[in-house]
N, C-alpha and C positions, 0 to 999 in steps of 0.2 A: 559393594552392596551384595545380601543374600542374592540369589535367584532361584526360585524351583522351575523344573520342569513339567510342562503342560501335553499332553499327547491329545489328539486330534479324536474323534468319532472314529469306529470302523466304519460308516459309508461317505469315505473320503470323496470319493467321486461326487456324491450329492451337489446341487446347483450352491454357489454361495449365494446368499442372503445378503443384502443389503442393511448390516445392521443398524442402529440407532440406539447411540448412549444413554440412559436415562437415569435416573435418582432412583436406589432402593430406599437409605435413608439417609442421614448429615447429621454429625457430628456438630454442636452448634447449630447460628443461624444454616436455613437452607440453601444451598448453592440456585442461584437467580436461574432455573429453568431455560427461561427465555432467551439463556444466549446462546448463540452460534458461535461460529468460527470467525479469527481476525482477521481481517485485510491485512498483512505484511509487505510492505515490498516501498513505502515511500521514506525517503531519508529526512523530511521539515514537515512541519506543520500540515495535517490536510485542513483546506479551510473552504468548500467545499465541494458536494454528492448528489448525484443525480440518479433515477436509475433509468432503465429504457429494456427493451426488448429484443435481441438480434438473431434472426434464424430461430425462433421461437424459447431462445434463451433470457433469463431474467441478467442483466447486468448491471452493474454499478460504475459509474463514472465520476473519477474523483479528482480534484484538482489541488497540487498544494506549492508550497513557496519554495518544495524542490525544485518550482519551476518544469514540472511535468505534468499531463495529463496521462492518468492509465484507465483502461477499462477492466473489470473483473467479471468472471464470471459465478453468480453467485451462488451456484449449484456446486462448484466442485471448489470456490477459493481462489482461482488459478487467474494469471493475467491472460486479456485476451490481446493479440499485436504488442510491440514495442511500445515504451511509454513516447506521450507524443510531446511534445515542445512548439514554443512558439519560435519566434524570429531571434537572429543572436545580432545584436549589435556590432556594426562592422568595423567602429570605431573605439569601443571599449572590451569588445568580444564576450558582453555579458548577455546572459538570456533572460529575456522577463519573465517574474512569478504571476502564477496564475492566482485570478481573484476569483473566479465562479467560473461555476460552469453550469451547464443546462441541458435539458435534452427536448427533442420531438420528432415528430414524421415528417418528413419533406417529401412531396411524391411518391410518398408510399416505404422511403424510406429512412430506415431510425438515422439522426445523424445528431452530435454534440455539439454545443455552443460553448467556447472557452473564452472568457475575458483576460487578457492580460495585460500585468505593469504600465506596457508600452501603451496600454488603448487599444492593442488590435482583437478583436475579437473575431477570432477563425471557429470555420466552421468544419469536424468531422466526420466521415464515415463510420458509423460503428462496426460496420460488417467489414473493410476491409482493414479501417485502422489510417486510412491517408487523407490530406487534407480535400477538402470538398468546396473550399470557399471561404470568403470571409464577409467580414460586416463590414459596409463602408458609411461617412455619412452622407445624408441628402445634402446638395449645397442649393439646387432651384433646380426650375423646367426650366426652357428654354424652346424655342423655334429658329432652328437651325436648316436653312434652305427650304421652308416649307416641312421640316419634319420635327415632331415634337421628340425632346430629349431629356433623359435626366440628370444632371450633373452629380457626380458622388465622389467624396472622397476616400482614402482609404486611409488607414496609422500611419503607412506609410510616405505617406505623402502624394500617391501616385491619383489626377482626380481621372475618372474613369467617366466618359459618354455613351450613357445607352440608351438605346431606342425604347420608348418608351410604351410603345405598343406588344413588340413581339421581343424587348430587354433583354437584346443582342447588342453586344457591346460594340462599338459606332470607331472610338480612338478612346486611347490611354495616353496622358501625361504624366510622366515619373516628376517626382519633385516640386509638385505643382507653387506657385507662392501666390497667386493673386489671378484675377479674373475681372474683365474690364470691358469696355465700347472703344471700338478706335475705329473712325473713321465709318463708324457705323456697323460695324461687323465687330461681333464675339472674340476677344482672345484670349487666350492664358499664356502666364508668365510663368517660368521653370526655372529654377537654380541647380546647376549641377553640380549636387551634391560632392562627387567623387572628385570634379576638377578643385586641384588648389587655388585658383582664379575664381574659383564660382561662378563662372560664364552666368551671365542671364540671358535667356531667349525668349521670344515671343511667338506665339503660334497660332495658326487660324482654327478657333474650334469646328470649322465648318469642314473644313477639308483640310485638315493635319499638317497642313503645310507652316513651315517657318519663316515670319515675315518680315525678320530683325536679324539684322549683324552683328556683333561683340565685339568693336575695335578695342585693341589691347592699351592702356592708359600707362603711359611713360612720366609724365609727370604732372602731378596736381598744384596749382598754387589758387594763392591770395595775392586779388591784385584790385587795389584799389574797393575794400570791400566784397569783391566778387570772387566764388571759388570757382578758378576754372581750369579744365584737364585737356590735357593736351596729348592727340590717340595716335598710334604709328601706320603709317602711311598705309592704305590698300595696295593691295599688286597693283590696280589699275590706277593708281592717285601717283603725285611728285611729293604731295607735299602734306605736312602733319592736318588735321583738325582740330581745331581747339573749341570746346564748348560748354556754357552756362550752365554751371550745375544746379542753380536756380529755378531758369527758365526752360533749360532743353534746346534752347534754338543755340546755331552756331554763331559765333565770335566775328565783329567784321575783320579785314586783314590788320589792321593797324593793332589794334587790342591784343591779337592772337599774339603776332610780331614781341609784340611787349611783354608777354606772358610766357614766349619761349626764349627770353633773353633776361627776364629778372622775375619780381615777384615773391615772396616767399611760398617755400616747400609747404605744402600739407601732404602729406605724404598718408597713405593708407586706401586709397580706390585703385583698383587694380580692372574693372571692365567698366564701358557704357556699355548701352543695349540702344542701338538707334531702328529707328520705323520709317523708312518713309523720310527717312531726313531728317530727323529728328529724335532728339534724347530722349527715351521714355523711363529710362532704370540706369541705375549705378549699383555694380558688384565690388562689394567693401570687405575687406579682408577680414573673414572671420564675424562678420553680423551681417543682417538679413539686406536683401538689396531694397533700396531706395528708390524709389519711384518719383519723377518728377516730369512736369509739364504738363498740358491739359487732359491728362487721361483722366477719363471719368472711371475709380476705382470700385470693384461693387463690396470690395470688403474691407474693414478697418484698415488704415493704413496701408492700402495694397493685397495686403498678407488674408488667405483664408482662416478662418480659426479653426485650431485642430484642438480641441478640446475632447470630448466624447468620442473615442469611435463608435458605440452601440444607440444607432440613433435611430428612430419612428419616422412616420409620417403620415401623413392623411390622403387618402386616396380616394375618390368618388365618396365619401365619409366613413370608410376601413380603415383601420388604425394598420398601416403596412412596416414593414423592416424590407430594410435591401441588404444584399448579398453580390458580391462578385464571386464568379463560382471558377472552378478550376479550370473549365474548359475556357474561362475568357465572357461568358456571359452574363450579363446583370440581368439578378434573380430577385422579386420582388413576392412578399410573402405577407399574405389575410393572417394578421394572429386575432381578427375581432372573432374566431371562433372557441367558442369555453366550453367545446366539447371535452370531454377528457377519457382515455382508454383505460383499464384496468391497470396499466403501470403505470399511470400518473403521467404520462408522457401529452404534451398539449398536440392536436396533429392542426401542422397549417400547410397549406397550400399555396403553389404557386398561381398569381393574379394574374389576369389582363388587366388591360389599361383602355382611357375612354381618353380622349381631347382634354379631359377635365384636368389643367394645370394641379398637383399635389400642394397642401401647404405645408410649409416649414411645423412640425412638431412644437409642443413649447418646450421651452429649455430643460435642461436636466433638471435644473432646481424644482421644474411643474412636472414634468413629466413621468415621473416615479419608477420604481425599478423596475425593467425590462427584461429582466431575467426574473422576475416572479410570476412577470406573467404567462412569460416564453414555457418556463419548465413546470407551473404547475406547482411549486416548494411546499411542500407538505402534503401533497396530494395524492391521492392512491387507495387501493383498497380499504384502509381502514378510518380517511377519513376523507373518503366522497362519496357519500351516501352509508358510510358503515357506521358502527358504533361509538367508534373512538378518534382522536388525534393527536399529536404528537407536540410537543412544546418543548423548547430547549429553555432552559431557568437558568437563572445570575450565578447558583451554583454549582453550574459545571455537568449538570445530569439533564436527563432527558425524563419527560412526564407523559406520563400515558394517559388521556383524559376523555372522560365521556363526553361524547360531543354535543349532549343536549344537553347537560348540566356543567357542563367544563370542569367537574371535579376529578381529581386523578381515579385511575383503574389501578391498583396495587402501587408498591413503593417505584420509586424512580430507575429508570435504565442506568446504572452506574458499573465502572471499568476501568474508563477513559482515566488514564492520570496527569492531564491536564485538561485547558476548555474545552467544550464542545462546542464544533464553529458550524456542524450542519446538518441536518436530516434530512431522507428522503425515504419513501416506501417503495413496496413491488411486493408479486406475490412469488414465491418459491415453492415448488413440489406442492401446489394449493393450498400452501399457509400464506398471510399475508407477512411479511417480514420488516421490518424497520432496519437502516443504514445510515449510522453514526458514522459524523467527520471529526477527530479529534485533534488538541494540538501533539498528540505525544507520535504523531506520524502513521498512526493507525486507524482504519475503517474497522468496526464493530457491527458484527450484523444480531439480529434478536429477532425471535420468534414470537407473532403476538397473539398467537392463538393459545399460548399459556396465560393465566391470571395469577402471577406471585404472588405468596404471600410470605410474610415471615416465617410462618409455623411455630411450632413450640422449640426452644433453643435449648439443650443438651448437656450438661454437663461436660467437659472435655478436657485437654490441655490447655495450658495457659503459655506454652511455649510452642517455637517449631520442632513437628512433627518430623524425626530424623529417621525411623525405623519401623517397618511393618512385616508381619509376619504372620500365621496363620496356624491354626492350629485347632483340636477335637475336645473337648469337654463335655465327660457325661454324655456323649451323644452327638451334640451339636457341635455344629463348625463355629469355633470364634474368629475373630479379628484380634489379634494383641498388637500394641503401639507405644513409639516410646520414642519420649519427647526432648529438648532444653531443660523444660521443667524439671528434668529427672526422677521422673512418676512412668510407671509402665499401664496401661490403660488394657482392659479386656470387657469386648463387646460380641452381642450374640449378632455371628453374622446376618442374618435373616430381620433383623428387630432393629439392632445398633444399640438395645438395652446394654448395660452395661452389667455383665454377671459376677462380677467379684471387685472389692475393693481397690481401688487403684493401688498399686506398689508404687511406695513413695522412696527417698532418700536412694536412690541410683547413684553409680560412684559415677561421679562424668556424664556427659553425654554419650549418647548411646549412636552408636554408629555403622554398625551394622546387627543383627540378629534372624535366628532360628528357632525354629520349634522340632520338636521329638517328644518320643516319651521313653524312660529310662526304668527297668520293671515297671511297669506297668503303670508310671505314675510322669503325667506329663510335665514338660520340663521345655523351658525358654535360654536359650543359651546366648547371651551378648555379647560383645565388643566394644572399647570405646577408643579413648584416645591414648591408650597404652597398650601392652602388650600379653594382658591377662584377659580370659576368659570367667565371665561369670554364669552359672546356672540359677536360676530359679525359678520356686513354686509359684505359679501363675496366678491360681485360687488364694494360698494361702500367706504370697509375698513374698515367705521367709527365702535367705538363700539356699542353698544346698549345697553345705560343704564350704570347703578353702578355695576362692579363687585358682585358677590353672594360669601358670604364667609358660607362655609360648614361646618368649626369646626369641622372637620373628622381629623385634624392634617396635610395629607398631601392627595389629592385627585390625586389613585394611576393610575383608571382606569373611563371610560365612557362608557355607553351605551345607545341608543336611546328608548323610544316607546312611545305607547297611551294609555293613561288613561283616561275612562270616558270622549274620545274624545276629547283631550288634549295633545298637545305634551309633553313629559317629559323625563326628562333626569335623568337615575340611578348612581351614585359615588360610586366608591370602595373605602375607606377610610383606611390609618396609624391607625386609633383609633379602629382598629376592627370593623366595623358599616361599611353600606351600607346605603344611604339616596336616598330619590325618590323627585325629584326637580320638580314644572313646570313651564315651559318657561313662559310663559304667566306673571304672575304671580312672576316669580324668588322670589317664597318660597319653605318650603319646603310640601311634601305632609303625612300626618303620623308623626309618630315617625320614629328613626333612626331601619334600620333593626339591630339586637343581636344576638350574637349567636357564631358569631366565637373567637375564643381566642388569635387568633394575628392578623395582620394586614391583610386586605382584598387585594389582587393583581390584582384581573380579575373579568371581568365582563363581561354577556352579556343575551341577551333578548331572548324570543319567545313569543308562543303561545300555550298554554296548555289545552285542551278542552272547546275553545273558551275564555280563562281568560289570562288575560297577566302577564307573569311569568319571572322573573330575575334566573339567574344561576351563585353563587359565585366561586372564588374560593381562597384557603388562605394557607399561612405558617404556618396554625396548620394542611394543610396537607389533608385537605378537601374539598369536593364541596357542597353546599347548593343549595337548591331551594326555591323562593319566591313567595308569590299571589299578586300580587301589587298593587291590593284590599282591602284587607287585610293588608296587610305590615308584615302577619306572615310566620314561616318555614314552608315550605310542607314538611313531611314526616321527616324521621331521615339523619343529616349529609351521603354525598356517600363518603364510605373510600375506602383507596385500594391502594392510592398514599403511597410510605415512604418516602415523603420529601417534600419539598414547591411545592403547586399549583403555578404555573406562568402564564398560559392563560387558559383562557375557549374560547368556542364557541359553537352556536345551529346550528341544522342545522334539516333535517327532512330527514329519512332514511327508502327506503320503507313506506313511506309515516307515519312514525312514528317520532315524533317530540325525539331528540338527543341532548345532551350535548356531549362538548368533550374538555376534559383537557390534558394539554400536564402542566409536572412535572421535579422538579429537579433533581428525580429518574429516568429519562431519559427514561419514556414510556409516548405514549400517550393511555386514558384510553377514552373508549365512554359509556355512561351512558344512558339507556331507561328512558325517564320522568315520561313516563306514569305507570311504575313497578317500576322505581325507583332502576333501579338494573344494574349491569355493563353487557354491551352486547360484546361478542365476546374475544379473548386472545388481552392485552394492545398490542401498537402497540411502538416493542424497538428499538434500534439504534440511538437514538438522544442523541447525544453526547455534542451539547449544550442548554441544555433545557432553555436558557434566552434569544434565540433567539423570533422571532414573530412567531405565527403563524394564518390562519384564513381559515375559511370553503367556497369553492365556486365551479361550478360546471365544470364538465368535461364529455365526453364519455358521455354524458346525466347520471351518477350519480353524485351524493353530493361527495368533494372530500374535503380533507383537507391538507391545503401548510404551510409546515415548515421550515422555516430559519435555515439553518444547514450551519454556519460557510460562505464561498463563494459558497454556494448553495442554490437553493430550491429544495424540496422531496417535492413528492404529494404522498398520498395516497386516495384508494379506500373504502366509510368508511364502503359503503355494504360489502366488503368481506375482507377490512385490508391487501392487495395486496398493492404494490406499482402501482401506475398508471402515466404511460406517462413516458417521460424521465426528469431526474435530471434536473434543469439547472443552470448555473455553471455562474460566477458573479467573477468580478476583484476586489472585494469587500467584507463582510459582508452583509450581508442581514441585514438592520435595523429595517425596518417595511415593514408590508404586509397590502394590503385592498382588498378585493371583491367587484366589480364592476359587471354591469346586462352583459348577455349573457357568462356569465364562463368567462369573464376575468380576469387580476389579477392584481396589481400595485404592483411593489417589487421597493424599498426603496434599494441604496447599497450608502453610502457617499453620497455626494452630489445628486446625480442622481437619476433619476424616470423613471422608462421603467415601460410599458403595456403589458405586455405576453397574446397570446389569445389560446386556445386548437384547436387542428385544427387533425382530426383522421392521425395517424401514417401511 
């Protein structure tokens, strides 16, 4: 692609500015204002966003079926900590996808709520990024030696006993299956998980202690109707035990006798669980153990039900959630307060507790979602107590709506190129801001202090925009462009009117171009998918002359300059070669430039200690410099890139003339002329390096704007800082041009907008 060169203010030193991209005018509909920059970085579906506060930062917290939670910060774009995950199954080694998340204050500070697959709903730190806890459910109180308790369970099976007063955790049981009276005293039943026998045990909830044995089952029959197991001897025993799997009680000797001499096999229980003398459980290869004889059971068949993890409850009549937290203690939390902060964040507080037994919650089915009310979903600036509110609709867009009339505020937040699964607000640098969860794996953020509107719609192309260039009429700076359609379009930079008839019937697509002017009469020189050059009259359409064919194979790139006071025009050539054309004239000047070993891709101009100089750059992965004098190499190839150069450009940095290549390797790389040497660390994260990109100015520095997918990124080239904000396109970026005063022309499908920097 073309590229010109941009030079910087003489007071370089000056502070940068914080710029901010804005709309001069649009080609077509108006580009939707209101948006921000993408959230990038999940690989599935987000399906949903929270936002919260941390270290007086706005953040977003999103959750998706990558099965990851990440926080963003939503000032800079950037993640903040490692994406976090839940539990991996130690059995199938998969990790559960997240269903929601949520946020709030807890003791003052911000932490996340993730629901996942599994049921576990953990709870994190925003500030450091590590887990803080989780959600367990309530199972009951109890009064355990005179101390009131509350039993909870966790996803994971483990039920946890805590003090219900000061909800310090008391004892934990892994694996928990059931809860029971025996003998008058509280116990829980455990299956271990990890043992291939599934041992069952029995435990005192009062004092931790284990009050059952697991003698190992050698053989189970049928005898005489009765299924009974016969277990191998204790250290301290001679001889087997044989018992009713019925009744629990043991076998007199005669029965047992008979049971280990015939009977038919049933084969498949591999432990009892005896108390006391007595059978209370059978461990069954591979399904849940069996509970048998007088145990009074307190849940369904034994077994607690793990249904929900994200459970409520009622406390002194506060609608409470519990938490088991990381250091080991059970954390009980008031969400009956509907206070709300300006980031929509709900804040709840850690409870005390009274004698007053809690009741069980009602079921999920009554209960309603716990997470709407935890985080507050839709809440924030703009709609608790402000104007408007936010609605996600059937298709696939977000609605902006007055909140006392519920009619939309402008047309819908649209981007997303699948559903949209979820909203939250916050405010950003004192705008209120909206944050879209999408299924195409991306967060979209939008500014709601703009009011969109259509505008008047433009005249334009009716194809994508392949080519822009810039150029002087009568006075005024135009914008020329040239499309699929094969029309070349000319618009007053300043207006976006359009000053002369569109040139129609273009041979091809146009694929790269420049502007000059040739006596004194200006002149657009293209390229397309062959190896001719065309000129023409911009104003008047016509061409100028016979085609110029280059014999370069396919003429990939253009660049403008003066030679010996002569316009000319430099070609990046398929045939490996670089040729120096002049207009005038349309021959060429020299021989072909030599040197590189595959095809030439980019191209563009300066000025090198007063001598005019070209800067290549090519899929052997190199940049080159030219004297165009001469028509020989300055210096030795600049390496550094591992993969195809794609674009060049100059610019002058600190007042020192700069090359700068953006690569397949997905860095862009700035190169000193005058030393000949790479300056500063490449600048990474472009992730499509076939996008455009071109050098222009900002903040009164030299900047440089990259097409990154439906965006542009600027960076700062003095210090390789990102500068100004993202801006964000319903589109691809196709091409870029530099225009006078730091403007910028960005290229998305059909459409052409004019961005100008304007300090943040």
């Amino acid at each position: 692609m073309s590229e010109t060169s941009t030079g910087a203010p003489d007071d370089v030193n000056a502070p940068l500015a914080d710029p901010r991209w804005t709309v001069q005018w649009a080609d077509g509909p108006v580009p939707d204002q209101r948006r921000l920059r993408p959230l990038i970085g999940h690989s599935g579906p987000v399906r949903a966003v929270a936002t919260a506060i941390v270290d007086g930062r706005p953040v977003a917290v999103s959750g998706s079926r990558d099965n990851t939670v990440r926080v963003w910060d939503l000032a800079t774009g950037e993640q903040l900590h490692e994406p976090v995950t839940g539990r991996t199954d130690p059995v199938s080694s998969m990790t559960a996808e997240v269903l929601s998340v949520a946020t709030a204050v807890a003791d003052g500070r911000p932490v996340a709520f993730s629901l996942h697959g599994d049921e576990a709903v953990l709870v994190w730190d925003l500030a450091t990024g590590r887990a803080a806890g989780e959600f367990v459910r309530l199972v009951e109180s109890a009064v355990l030696d005179g101390r009131r308790v509350l039993l909870a369970l966790a996803a994971d099976g483990t039920l946890y006993v805590g003090d219900l007063l000061t909800g310090r955790r008391l004892a934990a049981f892994p694996s928990a299956a059931g809860i029971a009276m025996l003998d008058g005293r509280r116990v829980v039943l455990t299956v271990d998980a990890v043992d291939v026998e599934r041992t069952v045990r029995v435990w005192d909830l009062a004092t931790g202690g284990q009050l059952a044995r697991s003698p190992e089952v050698v053989r189970t029959v049928e005898l005489d109707g009765r299924v009974l197991a016969a277990t191998a001897p204790e250290p301290d025993q001679e001889v087997q035990e044989v018992w009713d799997l019925a009744t629990g009680e043991p076998v007199e000797t005669s029965l047992a006798a008979a049971a280990l001499s015939g009977g038919v096999d049933r084969p498949g229980v591999t432990t009892v669980t005896v108390v006391h003398g007595r059978a209370v459980a059978v461990g069954l290869d591979g399904e849940e153990p069996r509970f048998i004889g007088p145990l009074a059971l307190a849940r369904q068949n034994g077994a607690l039900v793990r249904t929900r993890a994200r459970e409520t409850a009622v406390l002194d009549g506060r609608t409470v959630a519990l938490t088991a937290e990381a250091d080991g203690s059970l954390r009980i939390w008031d969400l009956a307060d509907d206070r709300q902060r300006v980031d929509g964040m709900r804040v709840i507080g850690a409870v005390g507790a009274s004698g007053t037994a809690p009741a069980l919650a009602p079921g999920p089915e009554q209960d309603g979602d716990l997470w709407h009310r935890i985080s507050g979903r839709g809440n924030g600036p703009c709609d608790s107590g402000g104007p408007v509110l936010l609605t996600v609709e059937q298709d696939d867009t977000v609605v902006v709506r007055d909140r006392a009339t519920g009619k939309p505020v402008g047309p819908p937040l649209t981007g997303h190129t699948g559903k949209v699964r979820d909203v939250a607000t916050t405010v950003v640098d004192g705008r209120p801001v909206a944050v879209t969860a999408g299924a195409d794996h991306t967060l979209r953020t939008w500014d709601l202090t703009h009011t969109h509107g259509d505008g008047p719609a433009r005249t334009g192309h009716t194809g994508t925009v392949s080519a822009i260039t810039t150029a002087v009429l009568d006075g005024s700076p135009v914008v020329v462009t040239a499309a699929a359609d094969r029309t070349l379009h000319v618009r007053d930079l300043a207006t976006g009117r359009q000053v002369a008839c569109p040139v129609a019937g273009l041979e091809g697509e146009v694929t790269a171009m420049v502007a000059s002017v040739v006596d004194g009469r200006p002149v657009v020189v293209t390229a397309g998918s062959g190896d001719t050059l065309h000129l023409l009259d911009p104003v008047g359409g016509e061409h100028l002359g016979e085609p110029v064919t280059s014999h370069q194979g396919r003429v990939l790139a253009l660049a403008g300059a003066t030679l010996d006071g002569r316009p000319v025009v430099v070609t990046a050539g398929a045939d490996r070669t670089a040729g120096i054309w002049d207009l005038a004239t349309r021959r060429r000047v020299g021989e072909p430039l030599t040197g590189h070993t595959s095809r030439v891709t980019a191209v563009a101009t300066a000025e090198l200690a007063g001598r005019p100089v070209a800067v290549t750059g090519s899929w052997d992965k190199t940049v080159r410099l030219w004297d165009l004098t001469t028509g020989r190499q300055i210096g030795e190839p600049l390496t550094g890139h591992t993969d195809w150069v794609t674009s060049v450009a100059t610019a002058l940095v600190d007042g020192r003339p700069v090359a700068v290549s953006r690569s397949r390797d997905e860095t862009v790389r700035l190169w000193d002329l005058a030393t000949m040497r790479e300056t500063g660390e490449p600048l990474t994260g472009h992730t499509e390096p076939n996008g455009p990109m071109v050098v222009t100015v900002a903040g009164a520095r030299p900047v440089v704007a990259v097409g990154q997918g439906q965006a542009v990124r600027f960076w700062d080239l003095a210090t390789g800082r990102e500068a100004g904000n993202e801006y964000a396109l319903p589109l691809p970026a196709a091409a870029l041009g530099a225009a006078p005063d730091g403007r910028l022309v960005v290229a998305f499908g059909p459409e052409v907008t004019v961005l100008c920097p304007a300090a943040g």
